[in-house]
VOMARLUM-331008 format. One record per residue (C-alpha): residue in three letters; x negated, y, z. Coordinates in Angstrom, 3 decimals, padded with zeros to 6 digits. Layout:
residues N
("ala"; (X; Y; Z))
...
END
This chain:
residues 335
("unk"; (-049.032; 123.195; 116.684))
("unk"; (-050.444; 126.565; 117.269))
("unk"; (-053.770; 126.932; 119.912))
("unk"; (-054.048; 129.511; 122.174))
("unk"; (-057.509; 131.439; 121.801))
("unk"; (-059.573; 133.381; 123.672))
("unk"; (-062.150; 135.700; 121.567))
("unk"; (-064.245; 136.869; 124.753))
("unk"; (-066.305; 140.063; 123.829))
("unk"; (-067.974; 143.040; 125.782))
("unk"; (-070.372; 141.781; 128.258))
("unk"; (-073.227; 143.505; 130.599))
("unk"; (-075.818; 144.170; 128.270))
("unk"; (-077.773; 146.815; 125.643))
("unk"; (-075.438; 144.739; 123.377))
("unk"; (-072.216; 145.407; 124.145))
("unk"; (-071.164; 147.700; 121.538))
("unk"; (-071.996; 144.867; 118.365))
("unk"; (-070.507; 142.283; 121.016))
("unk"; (-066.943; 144.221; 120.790))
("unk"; (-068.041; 144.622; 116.900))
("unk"; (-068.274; 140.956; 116.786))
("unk"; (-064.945; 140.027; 118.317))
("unk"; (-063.124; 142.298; 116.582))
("unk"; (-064.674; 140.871; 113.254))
("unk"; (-063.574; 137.343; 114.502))
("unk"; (-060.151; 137.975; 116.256))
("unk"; (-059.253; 139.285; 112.553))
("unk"; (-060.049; 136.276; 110.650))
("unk"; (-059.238; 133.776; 112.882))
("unk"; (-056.292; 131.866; 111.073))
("unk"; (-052.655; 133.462; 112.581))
("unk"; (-050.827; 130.947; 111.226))
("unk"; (-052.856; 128.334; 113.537))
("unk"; (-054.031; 129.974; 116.946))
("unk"; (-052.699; 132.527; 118.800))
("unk"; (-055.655; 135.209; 119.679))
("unk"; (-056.160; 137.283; 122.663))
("unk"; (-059.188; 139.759; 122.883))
("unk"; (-060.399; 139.616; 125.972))
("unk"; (-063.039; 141.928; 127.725))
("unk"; (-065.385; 141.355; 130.360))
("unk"; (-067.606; 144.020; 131.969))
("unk"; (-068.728; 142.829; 135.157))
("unk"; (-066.152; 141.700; 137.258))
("unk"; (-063.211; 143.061; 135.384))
("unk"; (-061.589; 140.445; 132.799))
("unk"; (-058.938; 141.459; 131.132))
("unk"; (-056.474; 141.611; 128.210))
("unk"; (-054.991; 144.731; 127.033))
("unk"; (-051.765; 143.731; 124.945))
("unk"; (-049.793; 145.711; 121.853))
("unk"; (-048.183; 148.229; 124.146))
("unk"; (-051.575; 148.893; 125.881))
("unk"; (-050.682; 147.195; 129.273))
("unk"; (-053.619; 145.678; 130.649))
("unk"; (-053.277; 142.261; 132.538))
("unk"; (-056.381; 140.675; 134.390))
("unk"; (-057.876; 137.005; 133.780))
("unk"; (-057.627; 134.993; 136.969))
("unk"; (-060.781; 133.340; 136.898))
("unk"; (-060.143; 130.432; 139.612))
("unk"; (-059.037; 128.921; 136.362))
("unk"; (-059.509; 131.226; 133.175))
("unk"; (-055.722; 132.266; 132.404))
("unk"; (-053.538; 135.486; 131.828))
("unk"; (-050.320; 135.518; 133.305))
("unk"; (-048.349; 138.477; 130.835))
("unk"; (-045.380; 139.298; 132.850))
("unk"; (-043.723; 135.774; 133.849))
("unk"; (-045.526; 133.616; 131.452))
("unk"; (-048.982; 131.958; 132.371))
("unk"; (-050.553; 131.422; 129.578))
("unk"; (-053.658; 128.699; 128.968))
("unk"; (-056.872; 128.608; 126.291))
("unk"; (-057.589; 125.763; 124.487))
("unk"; (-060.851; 127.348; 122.954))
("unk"; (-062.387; 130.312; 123.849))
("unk"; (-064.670; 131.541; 121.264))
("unk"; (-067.463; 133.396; 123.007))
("unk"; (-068.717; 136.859; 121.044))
("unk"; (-071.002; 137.880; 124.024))
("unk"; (-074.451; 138.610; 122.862))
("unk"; (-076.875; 139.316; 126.134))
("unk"; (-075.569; 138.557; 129.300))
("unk"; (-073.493; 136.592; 130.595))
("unk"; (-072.051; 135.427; 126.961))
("unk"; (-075.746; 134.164; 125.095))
("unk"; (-077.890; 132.941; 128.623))
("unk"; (-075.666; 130.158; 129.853))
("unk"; (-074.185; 131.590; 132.532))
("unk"; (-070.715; 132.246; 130.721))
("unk"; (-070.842; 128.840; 129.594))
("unk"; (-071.669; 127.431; 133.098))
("unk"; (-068.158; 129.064; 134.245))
("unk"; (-066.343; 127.678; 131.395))
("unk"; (-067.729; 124.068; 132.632))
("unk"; (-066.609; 124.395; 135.721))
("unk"; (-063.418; 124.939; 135.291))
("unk"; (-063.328; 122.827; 132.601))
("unk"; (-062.794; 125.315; 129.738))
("unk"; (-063.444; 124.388; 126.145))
("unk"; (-065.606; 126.745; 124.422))
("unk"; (-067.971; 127.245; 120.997))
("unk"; (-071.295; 127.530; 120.689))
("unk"; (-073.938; 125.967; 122.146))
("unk"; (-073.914; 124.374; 125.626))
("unk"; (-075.739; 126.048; 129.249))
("unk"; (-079.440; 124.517; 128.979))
("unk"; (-079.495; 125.649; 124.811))
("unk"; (-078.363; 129.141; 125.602))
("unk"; (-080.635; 129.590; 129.035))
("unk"; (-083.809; 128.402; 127.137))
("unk"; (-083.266; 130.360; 123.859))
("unk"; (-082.363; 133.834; 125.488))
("unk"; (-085.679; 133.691; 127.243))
("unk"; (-088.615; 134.765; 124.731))
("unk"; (-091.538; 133.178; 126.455))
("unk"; (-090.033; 129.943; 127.375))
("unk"; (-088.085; 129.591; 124.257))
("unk"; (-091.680; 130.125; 122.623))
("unk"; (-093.331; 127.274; 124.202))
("unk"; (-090.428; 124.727; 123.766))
("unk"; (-090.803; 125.795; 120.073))
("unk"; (-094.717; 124.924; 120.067))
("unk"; (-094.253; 121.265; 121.463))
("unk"; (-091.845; 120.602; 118.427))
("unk"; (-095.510; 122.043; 116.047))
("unk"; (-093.439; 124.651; 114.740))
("unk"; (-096.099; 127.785; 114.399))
("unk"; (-095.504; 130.678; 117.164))
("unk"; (-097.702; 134.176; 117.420))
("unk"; (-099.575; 134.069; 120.971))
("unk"; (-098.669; 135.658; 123.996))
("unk"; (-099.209; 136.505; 127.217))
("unk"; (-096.225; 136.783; 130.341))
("unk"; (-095.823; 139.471; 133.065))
("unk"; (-093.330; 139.658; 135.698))
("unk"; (-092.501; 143.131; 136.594))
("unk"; (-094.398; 142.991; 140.399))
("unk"; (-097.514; 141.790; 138.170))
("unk"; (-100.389; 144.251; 137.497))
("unk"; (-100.930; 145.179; 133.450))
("unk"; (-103.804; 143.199; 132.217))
("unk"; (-104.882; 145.444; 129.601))
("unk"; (-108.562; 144.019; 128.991))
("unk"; (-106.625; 140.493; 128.312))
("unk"; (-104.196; 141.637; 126.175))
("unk"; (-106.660; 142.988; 123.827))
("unk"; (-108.878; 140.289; 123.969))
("unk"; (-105.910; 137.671; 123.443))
("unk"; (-104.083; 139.829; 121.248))
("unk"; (-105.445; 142.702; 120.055))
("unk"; (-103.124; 145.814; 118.753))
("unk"; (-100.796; 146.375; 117.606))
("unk"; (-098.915; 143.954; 119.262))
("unk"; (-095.331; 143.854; 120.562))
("unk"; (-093.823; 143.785; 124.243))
("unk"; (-090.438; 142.628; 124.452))
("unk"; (-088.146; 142.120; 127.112))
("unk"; (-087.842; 138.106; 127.303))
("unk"; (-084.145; 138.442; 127.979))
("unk"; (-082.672; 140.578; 125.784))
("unk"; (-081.109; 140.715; 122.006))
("unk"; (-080.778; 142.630; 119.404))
("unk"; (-084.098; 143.817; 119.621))
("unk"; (-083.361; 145.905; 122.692))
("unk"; (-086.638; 146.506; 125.190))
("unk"; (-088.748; 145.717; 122.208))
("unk"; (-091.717; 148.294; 121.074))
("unk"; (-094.304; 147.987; 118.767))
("unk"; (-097.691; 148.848; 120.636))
("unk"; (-100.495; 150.328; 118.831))
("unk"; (-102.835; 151.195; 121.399))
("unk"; (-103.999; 151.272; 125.059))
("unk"; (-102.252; 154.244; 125.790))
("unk"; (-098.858; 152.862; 124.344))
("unk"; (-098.757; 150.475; 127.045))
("unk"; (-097.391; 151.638; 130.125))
("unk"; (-094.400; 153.320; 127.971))
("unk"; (-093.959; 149.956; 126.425))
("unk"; (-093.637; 147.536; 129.358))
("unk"; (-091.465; 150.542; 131.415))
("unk"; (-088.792; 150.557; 128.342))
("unk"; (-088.912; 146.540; 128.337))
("unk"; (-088.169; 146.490; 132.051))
("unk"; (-085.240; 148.471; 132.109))
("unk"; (-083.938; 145.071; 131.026))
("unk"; (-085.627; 142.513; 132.542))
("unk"; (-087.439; 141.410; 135.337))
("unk"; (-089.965; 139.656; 132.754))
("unk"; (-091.695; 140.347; 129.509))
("unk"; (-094.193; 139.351; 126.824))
("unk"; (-096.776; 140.681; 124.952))
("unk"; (-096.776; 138.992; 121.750))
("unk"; (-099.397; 139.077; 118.825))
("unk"; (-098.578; 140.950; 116.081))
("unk"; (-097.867; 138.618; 112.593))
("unk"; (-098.031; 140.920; 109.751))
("unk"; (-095.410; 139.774; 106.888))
("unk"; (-092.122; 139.329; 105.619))
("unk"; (-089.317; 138.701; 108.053))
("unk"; (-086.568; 136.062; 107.352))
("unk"; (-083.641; 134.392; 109.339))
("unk"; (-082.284; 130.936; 108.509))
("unk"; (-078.758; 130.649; 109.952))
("unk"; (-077.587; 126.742; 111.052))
("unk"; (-073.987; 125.541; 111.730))
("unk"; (-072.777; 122.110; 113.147))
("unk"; (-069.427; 121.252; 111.349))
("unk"; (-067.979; 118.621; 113.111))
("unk"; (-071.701; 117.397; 114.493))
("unk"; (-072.807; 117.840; 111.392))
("unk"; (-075.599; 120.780; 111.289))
("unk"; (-076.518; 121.839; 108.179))
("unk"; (-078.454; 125.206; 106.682))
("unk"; (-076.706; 127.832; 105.723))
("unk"; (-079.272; 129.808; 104.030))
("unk"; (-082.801; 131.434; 104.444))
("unk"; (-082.072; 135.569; 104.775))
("unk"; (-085.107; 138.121; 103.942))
("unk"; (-084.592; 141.138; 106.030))
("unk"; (-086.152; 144.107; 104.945))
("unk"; (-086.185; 146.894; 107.433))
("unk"; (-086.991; 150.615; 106.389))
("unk"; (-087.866; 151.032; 110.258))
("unk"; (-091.312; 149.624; 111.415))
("unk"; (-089.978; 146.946; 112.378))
("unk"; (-086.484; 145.285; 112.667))
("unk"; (-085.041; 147.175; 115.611))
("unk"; (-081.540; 147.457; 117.531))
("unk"; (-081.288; 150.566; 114.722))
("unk"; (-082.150; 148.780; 111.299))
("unk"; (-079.480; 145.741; 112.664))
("unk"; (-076.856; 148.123; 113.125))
("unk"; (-077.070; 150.575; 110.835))
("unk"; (-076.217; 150.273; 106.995))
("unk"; (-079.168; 152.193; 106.373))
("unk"; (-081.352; 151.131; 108.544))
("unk"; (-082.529; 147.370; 106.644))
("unk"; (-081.541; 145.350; 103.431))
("unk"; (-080.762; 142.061; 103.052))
("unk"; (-081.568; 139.498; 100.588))
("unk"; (-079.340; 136.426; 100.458))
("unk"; (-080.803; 133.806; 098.977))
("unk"; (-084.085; 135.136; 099.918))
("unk"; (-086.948; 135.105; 097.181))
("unk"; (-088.962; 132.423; 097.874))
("unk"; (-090.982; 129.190; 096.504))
("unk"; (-088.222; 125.836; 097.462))
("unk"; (-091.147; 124.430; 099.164))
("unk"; (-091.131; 127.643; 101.456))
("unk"; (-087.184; 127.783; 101.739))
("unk"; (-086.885; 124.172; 102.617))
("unk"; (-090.046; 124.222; 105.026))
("unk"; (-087.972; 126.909; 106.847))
("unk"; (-085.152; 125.263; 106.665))
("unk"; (-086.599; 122.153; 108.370))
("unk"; (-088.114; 124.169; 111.176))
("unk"; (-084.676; 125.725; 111.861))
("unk"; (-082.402; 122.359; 111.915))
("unk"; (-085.374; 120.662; 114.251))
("unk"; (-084.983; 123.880; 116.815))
("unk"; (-081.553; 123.369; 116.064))
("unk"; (-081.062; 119.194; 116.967))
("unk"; (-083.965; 119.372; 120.033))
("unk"; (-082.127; 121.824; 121.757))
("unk"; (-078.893; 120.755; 121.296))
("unk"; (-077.100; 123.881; 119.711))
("unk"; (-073.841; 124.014; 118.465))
("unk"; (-071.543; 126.567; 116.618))
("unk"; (-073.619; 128.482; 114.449))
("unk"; (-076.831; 129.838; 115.218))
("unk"; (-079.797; 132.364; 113.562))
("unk"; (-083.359; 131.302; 113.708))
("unk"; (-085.654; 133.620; 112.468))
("unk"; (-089.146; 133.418; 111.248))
("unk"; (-092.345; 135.851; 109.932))
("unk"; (-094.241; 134.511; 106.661))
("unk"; (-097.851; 135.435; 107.481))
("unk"; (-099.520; 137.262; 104.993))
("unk"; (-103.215; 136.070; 106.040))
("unk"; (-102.443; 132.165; 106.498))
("unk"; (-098.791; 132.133; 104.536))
("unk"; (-097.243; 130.037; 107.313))
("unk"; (-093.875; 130.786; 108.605))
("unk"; (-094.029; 131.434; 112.695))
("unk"; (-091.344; 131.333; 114.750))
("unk"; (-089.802; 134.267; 116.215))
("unk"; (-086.430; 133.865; 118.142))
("unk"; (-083.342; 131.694; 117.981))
("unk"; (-079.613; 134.132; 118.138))
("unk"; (-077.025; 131.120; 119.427))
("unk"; (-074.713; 134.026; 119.203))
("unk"; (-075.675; 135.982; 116.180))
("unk"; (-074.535; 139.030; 115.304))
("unk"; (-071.149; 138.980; 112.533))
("unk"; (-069.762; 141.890; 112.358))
("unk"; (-069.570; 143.487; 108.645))
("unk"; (-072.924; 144.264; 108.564))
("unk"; (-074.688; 140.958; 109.835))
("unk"; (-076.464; 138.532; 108.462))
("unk"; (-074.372; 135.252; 109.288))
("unk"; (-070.847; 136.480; 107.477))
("unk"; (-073.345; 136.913; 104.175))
("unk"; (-074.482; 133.688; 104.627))
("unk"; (-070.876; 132.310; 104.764))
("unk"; (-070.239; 133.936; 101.699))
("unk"; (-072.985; 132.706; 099.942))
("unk"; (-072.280; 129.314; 100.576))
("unk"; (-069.007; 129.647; 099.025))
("unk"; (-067.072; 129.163; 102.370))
("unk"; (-063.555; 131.153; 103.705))
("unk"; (-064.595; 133.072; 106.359))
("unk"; (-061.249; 131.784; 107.620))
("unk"; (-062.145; 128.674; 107.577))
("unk"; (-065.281; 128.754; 109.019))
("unk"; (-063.755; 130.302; 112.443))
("unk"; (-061.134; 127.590; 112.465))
("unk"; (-063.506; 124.596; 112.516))
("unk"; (-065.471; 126.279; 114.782))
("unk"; (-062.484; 126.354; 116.647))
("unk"; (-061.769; 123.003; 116.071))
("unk"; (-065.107; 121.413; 116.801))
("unk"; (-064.974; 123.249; 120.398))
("unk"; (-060.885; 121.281; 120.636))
("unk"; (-062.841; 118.087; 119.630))
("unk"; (-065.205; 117.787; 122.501))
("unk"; (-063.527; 118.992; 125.167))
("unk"; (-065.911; 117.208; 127.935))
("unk"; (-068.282; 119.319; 128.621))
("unk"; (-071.473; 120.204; 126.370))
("unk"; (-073.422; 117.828; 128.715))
("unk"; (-071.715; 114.896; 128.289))
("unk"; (-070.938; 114.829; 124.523))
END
């Protein structure tokens, strides 16, 4: 039987070059001999599939379908490559539910909590998983500068607390870096924070659920030759090296490990996810920096090195993906 499936890519974001990246990378390994793929785009309000002779053919979404000339055709599974809005913040997902669309990755709740910095921050703390401190603005609020050197001292970093990729994110060294800082971060948000800077290495444990089974893939240690990891160093075969297994003590690598797959079970997440982490040089704990429930894979990402790593068919991976989404086709609430 061959499954009709959707790899959903573009999106409204500072991401949506990587997203079509991403889809590409995964409409070419998905299995041919098992699904049938269509690449669809969204950018706004205009869904649509372009097919092999370049005629373009619109999604209706009262139900999530193409019709291509007479035939109306239906997804089992669409595989979301969205990173940003509205693919990684729930709201994608919350269409897909109502019209009772099977999808990967995690469920509305997961992806709204995780795509939001602060919040995602604090729902990390209650599990006592380390996180930097931070302080929370709104764009109509007034800059607090005598707090957020008191609290957290410079440099620090302001970030956009709905954005990926590291877009809206600046490293602040001073009191005059400010303003600059929190104008860049809301160009893409209505909300940021100003989070403590954690000198140390960087690392990113990715997490899959096989069958509702999650398991570690493998602890990452991303050196950047920027100052920090930004949109650039990601994207940029240049711009960062990565070191899979990453060189550290077991004791470290499991620790990490165990923070990531109790992030990953409290919240629910499903697919495969990155959670990423900063090993303190002055206290040598790991603190929690972000969860990606829609990581980056294109060629030069961090997740497809994992894969390989492990010993696992790219191939493969994709199709129980795919599979796991066919298996619980309720939706992510009521599994």
């Amino acid at each position: 039987m061959m499954y009709n499936v959707a790899v959903i890519a573009g999106g409204d974001s500072g991401e949506y070059e990587i997203s079509l990246k991403t889809a590409d990378n995964i409409f070419n390994q998905l299995d041919k001999s098992l699904f049938n793929s269509y690449l669809i785009h969204l950018k706004g309000a205009d869904w649509h599939y372009t097919d092999s002779d370049g005629r373009v053919w619109q999604v209706d979404k009262n139900d999530f379908s193409l019709t291509v000339g007479q035939e109306k055709i239906r997804f089992d599974v669409a595989f979301i490559a969205i990173h940003g809005t509205p693919g990684e913040n729930g709201r994608l997902q919350a269409y897909f539910e109502l019209v009772g669309q099977p999808y990967t990755g995690c469920g509305v709740f997961c992806s709204a909590l995780t795509f939001n910095k602060y919040f995602c921050n604090l729902a990390v703390a209650a599990l006592n998983i380390p996180i930097s401190p931070s302080l929370h603005f709104y764009k109509s609020d007034p800059i607090e500068y005598e707090r957020i050197e008191k609290f957290l001292g410079y440099p620090c970093f302001v970030k956009a607390c709905n954005s990926g990729s590291s877009v809206g994110v600046t490293k602040v060294h001073n009191r005059s870096e400010v303003d600059m800082a929190f104008e860049e971060a809301f160009k893409y948000d209505n909300q940021l924070m100003v989070e403590k800077f954690v000198r140390g290495r960087e690392f990113t444990c990715g997490v899959t659920s096989v069958y509702g089974e999650p398991r570690m893939l493998a602890v990452t240690e991303v050196v950047a030759s920027n100052e920090f990891y930004d949109y650039n160093a990601k994207y940029t075969a240049v711009g960062h090296k990565l070191i899979t297994p990453a060189d550290l003590p077991a004791d470290m690598v499991k620790l990490m490990g165990d923070y990531a797959l109790r992030i990953f079970h409290s919240f629910d997440c499903h697919g495969v996810v990155r959670i990423d982490f900063i090993l303190s040089e002055d206290d040598g704990r790991p603190y929690f920096l972000e969860v990606n429930t829609i990581p980056g894979q294109t060629a030069l990402s961090i997740v497809p090195g994992q894969v390989e790593y492990n010993n696992l068919d790219i191939k493969e991976f994709y199709t129980k993906m795919v599979m796991e989404a066919l298996m619980f086709k309720t939706v992510k609430g009521e599994r």
